[in-house]
C-alpha positions in Angstrom: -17.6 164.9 75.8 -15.4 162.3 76.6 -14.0 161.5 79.8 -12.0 158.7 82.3 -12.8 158.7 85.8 -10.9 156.5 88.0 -13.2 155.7 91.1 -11.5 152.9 92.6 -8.2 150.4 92.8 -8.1 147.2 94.9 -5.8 147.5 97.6 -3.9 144.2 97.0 -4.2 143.7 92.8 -3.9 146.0 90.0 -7.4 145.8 89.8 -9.3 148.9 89.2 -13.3 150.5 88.9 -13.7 153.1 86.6 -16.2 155.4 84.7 -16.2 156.6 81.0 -18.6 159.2 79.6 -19.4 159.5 75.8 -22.0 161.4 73.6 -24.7 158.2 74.3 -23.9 157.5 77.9 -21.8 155.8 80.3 -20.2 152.8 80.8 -19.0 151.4 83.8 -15.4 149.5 84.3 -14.4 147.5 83.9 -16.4 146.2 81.1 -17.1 143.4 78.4 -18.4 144.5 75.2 -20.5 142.5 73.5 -19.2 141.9 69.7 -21.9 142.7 67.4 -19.4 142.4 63.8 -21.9 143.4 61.2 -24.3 145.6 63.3 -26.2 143.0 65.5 -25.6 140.6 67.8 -26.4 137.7 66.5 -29.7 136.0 68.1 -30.6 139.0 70.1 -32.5 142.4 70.2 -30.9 145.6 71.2 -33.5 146.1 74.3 -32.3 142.9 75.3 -28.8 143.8 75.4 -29.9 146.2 77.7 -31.7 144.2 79.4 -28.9 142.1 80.2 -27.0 145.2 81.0 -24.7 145.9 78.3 -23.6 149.5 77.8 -21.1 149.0 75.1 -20.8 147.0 72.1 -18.9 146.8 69.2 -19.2 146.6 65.1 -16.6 145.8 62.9 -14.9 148.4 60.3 -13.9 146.0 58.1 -17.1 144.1 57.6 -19.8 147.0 57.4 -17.2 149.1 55.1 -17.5 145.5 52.5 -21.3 145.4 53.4 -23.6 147.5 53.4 -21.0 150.1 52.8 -20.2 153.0 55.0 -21.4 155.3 53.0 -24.8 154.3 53.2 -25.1 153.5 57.3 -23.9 157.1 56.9 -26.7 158.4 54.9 -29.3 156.5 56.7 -28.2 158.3 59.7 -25.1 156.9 61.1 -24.5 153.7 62.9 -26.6 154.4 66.3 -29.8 154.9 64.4 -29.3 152.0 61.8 -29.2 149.4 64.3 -31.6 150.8 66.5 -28.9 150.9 69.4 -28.7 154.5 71.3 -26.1 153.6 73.9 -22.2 153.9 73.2 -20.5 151.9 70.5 -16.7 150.9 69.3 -15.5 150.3 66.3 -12.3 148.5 65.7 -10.1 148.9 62.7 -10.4 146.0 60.5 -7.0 145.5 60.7 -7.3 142.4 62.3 -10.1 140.9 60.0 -7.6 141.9 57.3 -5.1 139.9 58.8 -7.5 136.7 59.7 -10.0 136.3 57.1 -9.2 138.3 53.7 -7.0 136.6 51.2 -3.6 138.0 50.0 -3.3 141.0 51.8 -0.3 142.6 51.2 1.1 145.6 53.8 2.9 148.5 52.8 3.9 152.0 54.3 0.6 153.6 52.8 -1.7 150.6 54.0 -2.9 147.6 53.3 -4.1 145.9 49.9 -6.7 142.9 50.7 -8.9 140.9 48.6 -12.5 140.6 49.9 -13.4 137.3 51.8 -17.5 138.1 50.1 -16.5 138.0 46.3 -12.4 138.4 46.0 -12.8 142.2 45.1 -9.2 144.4 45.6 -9.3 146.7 48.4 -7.2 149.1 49.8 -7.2 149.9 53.3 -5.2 152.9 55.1 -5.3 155.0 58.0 -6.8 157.7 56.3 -9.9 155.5 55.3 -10.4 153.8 58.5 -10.8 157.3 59.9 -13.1 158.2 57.2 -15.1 154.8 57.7 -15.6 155.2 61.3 -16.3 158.7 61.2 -19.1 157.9 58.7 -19.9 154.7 61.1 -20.6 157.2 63.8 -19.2 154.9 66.5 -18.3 156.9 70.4 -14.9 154.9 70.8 -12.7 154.6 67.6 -9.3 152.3 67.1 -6.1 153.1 64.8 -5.4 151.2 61.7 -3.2 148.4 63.3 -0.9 145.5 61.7 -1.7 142.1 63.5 1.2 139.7 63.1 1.3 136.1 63.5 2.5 134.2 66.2 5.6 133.5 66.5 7.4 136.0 64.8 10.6 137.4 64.4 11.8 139.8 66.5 12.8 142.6 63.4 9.6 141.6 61.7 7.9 142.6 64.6 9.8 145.7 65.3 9.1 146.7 62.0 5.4 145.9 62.2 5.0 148.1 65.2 7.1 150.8 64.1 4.9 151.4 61.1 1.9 150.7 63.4 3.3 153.9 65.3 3.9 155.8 61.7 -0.4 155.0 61.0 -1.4 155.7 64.6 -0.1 159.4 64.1 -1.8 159.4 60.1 -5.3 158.3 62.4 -4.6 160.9 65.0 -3.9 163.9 62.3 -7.2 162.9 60.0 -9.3 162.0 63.1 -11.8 165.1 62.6 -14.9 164.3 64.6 -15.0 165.6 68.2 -17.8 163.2 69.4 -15.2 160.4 69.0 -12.8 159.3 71.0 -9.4 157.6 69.4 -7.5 155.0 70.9 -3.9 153.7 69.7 -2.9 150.1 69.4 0.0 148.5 71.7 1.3 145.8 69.6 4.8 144.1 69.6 4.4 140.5 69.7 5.7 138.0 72.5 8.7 140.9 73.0 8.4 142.6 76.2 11.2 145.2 75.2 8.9 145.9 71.8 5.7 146.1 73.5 7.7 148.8 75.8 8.8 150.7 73.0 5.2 150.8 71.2 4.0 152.3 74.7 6.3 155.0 74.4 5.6 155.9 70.9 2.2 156.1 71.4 2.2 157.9 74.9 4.0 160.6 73.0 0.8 161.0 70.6 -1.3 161.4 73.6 -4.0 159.4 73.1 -7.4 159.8 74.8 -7.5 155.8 75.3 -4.8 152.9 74.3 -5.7 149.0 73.3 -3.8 146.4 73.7 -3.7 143.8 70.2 -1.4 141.4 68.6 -2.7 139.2 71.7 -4.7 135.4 71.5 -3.3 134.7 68.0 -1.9 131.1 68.8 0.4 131.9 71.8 0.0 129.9 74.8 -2.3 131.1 78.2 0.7 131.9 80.1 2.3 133.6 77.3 -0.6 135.8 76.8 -1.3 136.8 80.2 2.2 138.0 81.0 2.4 140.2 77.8 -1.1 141.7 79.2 0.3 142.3 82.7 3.7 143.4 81.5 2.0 145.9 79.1 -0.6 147.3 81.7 1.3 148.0 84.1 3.4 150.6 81.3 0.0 152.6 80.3 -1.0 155.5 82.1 -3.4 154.9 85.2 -5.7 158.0 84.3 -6.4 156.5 81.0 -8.9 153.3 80.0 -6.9 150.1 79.3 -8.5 147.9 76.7 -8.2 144.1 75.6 -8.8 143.2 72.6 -9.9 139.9 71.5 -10.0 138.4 75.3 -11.2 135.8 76.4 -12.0 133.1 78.6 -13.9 134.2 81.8 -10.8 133.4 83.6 -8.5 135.3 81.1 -11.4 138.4 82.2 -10.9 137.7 85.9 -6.9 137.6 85.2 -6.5 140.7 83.2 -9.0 142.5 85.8 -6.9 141.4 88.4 -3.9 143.2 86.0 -5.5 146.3 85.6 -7.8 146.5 82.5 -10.8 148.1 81.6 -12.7 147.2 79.0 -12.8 143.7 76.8 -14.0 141.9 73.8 -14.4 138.5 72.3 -16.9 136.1 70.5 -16.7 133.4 72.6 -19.6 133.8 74.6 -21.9 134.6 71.3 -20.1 132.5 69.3 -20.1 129.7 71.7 -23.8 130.0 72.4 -24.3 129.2 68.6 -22.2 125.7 68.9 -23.6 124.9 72.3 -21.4 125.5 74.7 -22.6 127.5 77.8 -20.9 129.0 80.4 -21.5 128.5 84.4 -20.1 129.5 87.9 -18.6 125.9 87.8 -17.2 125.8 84.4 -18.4 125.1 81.1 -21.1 122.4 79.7 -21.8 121.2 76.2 -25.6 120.6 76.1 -25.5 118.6 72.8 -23.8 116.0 75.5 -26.3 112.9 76.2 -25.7 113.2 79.9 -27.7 116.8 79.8 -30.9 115.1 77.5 -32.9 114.2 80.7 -31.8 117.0 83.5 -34.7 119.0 85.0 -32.0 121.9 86.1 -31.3 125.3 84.4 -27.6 125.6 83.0 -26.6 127.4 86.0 -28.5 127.2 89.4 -26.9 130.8 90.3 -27.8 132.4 87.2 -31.2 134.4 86.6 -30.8 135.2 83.6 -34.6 135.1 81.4 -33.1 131.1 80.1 -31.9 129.8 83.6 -35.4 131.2 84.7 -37.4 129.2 82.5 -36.3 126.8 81.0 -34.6 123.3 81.6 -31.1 121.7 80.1 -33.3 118.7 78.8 -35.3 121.1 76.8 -32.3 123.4 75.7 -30.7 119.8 74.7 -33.4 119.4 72.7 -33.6 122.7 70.8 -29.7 122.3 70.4 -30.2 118.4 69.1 -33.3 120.1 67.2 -31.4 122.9 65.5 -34.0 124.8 66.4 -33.3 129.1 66.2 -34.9 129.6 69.7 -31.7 127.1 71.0 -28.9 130.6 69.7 -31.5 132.9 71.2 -31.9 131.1 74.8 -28.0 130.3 74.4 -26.5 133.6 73.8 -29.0 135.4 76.3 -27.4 133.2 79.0 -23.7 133.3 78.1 -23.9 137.1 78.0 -25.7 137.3 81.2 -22.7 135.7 82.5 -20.1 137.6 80.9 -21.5 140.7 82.1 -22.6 139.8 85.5 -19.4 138.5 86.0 -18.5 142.1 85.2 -20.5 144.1 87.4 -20.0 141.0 90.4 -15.8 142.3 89.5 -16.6 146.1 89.7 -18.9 145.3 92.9 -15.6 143.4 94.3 -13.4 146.2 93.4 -15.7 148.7 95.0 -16.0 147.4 98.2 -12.4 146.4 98.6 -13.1 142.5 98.3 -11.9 141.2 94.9 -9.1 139.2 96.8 -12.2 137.4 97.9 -14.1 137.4 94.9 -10.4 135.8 92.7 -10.5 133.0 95.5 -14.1 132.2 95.4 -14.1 132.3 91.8 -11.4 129.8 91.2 -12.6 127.7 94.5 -16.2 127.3 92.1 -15.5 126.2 89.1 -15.0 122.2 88.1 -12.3 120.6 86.6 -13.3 121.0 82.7 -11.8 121.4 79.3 -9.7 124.0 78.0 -11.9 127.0 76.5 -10.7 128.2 73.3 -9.9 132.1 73.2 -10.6 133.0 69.9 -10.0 136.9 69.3 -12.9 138.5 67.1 
C-alpha cells in the first residue's frame, strides 16, 4: 500500500514536492507532523487537526508502551481507533526518549535497559519489542530502534553507536511482520560527515522503504546542524521520503526544504504555544510581554487561522497572564496553522517553480528577534 511519488524538484535548490500513500491516506510533501507523544495533541481535537490541515502526526513508542501499555491500545482496536484519528500516523522508536528523559539506561548489543521516568520501574528495550510495540500501536510509518548520542562525542564512540544502530536496523527489518506498515532506518553518526556516510551505506543495503535522519538538535550549534542535514540528504536516494527528526525552527523547515527533505517533527510549535510564545510571518512574540496587554491586533495580520480571526493579543495576553486553558487551545491552534501553512505555502513554491522567491521573501519578512530554541521531541 505504500508508496513515494516524486512530483516535483525546484530548478535552483534541492528542494522537492512529493506524494506518499498509506493504508489511511495521503500526505503531501513536504510535510510537518504534528507531535502528539502520548496519543493527543495537547490542547486540540483531532477534527481540528484536520481542520488546520494536518495529515500526519505522530505518537511516541516509548511513552504509550510505559502508559497505557501497548497491549491494551491493541486490544481496544489499535492506535487509529483509540484516539479517534483515521488519517496516517508515525511512530518513532523511543530510542530517543530513552536517551533524554529515562534514568540509567544502560546500552548493549541486545538493547537497551532503562529505568522508567513515571515510577523508576526496569525496562528492557530491543529491536524486537519496538517492532512488536508498534505493530500493536498500529501506526502507517514505523522507525528502527536507534541509539541517540550526545553531543559532542567521540569519533569511535560514535562509530560504534552507529554500527550497532546498523546491527538493530536489520533485527527491525527481519521481525517487521505487518504489511500495512512501512519501516524507515535511522542515519545517525554524529557531527562526522565520513560516519553519517558510512551509516547511509549500511542502511541503503537493507533497502529501506523510507530513511530518517536522527542524532540531530542535541546541543550542536545551527550551522553545525544544518550542514550535517544537507551533507546527509544529498547521500539518500531521491526516489525515497527524507525525514527530520526533531526539527525545528521555521527557518531550520525552510532550510532543510531548501536541502531536500520531506517530512518533519518537533514540539516547538505545541510546546511553545503552552509557554506563550507564538509564531508570525515577522518572527516570534511572547504575549505574556507587557507591550502586547493593550494591542487590538491578532498575532499575525496574515494569518487566518480560527485565533487570528477572532480574537485580539490584548485578550490572548490576558488568558496567558490568566492561566486560563482556552490561552494552550487558542495558542497551539495558531502556531500549527503556521507550521503547516508554511508547509503547503513551500510545496505551492515548489510546484510552480518559485521557492527561490518564496526563501527571499521569507527571510526579507521576518524581524530581528531572539534565537528560537530547537528542541527535538
Amino acid at each position: 500500500m505504500f508508496s513515494f511519488k516524486l512530483l516535483k524538484k525546484d530548478p535552483l535548490t534541492n528542494a522537492r514536492a512529493g506524494k506518499i500513500t498509506t493504508y489511511h491516506g495521503e500526505i503531501a510533501t513536504p510535510a510537518f507532523i504534528p507531535v502528539g507523544t502520548q496519543a493527543t495533541i495537547k490542547a486540540l481535537t483531532p477534527e481540528e487537526l484536520k481542520g488546520l490541515g494536518a495529515e500526519i502526526i505522530l505518537c511516541n513508542t516509548y511513552h504509550l508502551y510505559l502508559r497505557p501499555g501497548h497491549t491494551l491500545i491493541e486490544s481496544l482496536g489499535g492506535l487509529h481507533k483509540f484516539m479517534h484519528w483515521d488519517y496516517p500516523l508515525l511512530t518513532d522508536s523511543g530510542g530517543y526518549q530513552v536517551y533524554s528523559i529515562s534514568a540509567n539506561q544502560k546500552v548493549s548489543e541486545e538493547g537497551i535497559t532503562f529505568k522508567s521516568h513515571l515510577d523508576g520501574s526496569l525496562h528492557f528495550l530491543s529491536p524486537e519489542l519496538c517492532m512488536e510495540i508498534q505493530e500493536a500501536l498500529g501506526a502507517d510509518l514505523v522507525m528502527c530502534l536507534d541509539e541517540c548520542i550526545p553531543y559532542p562525542s567521540s569519533p569511535e564512540y560514535t562509530l560504534d553507536s552507529l554500527t550497532r544502530t546498523t546491527r538493530w536496523a536489520e533485527r527491525c527489518q527481519k521481525s517487521n511482520k505487518s504489511s500495512d506498515q512501512t519501516l524507515f532506518g535511522i542515519v545517525q553518526g554524529g557531527m562526522y560527515k565520513e560516519l553519517r556516510e558510512k551509516s547511509v551505506r549500511e542502511l541503503m543495503d537493507l533497502n529501506f522503504d523510507g530513511y530518517a535522519i536522527g542524532g540531530l538538535s542535541v546541543g550542536e550549534s545551527t550551522e553545525l546542524m544544518r550542514e550535517m542535514v544537507g551533507h546527509t540528504a544529498s547521500l539518500l536516494p531521491e526516489g525515497k521520503p527524507r525525514y527530520l527528526m526533531g526539527v525545528g525552527t521555521p527557518e531550520d523547515l525552510v532550510e532543510a526544504v531548501r536541502q531536500g527533505i520531506d517530512l518533519f517533527d518537533c514540539v516547538l510549535p505545541t510546546r511553545n504555544a503552552r509557554n506563550g510564545m507564538l509564531f508570525t510571518s515577522s518572527g516570534k512574540i511572547v504575549i505574556k510581554n507587557a507591550q502586547h496587554r493593550s494591542e487590538d491586533i491578532p498575532i499575525d495580520p496574515q494569518c487566518t487561522c480560527y485565533t487570528c480571526t477572532h480574537y485580539s493579543r490584548a485578550y490572548l495576553h490576558h488568558l496567558f497572564s490568566a492561566k486560563e486553558i482556552l490561552s494552550s487551545r487558542l495558542n497551539t491552534l495558531h502556531n500549527l496553522a503556521y507550521y503547516l501553512t508554511l508547509m503547503h505555502t513551500m510545496r505551492t513554491a515548489i510546484s510552480e517553480g518559485t521557492f527561490t522567491h518564496f526563501y527571499q521573501k521569507f527571510y526579507t519578512s521576518r524581524a530581528t528577534s531572539d534565537s528560537e530554541p530547537r528542541g527535538a521531541c
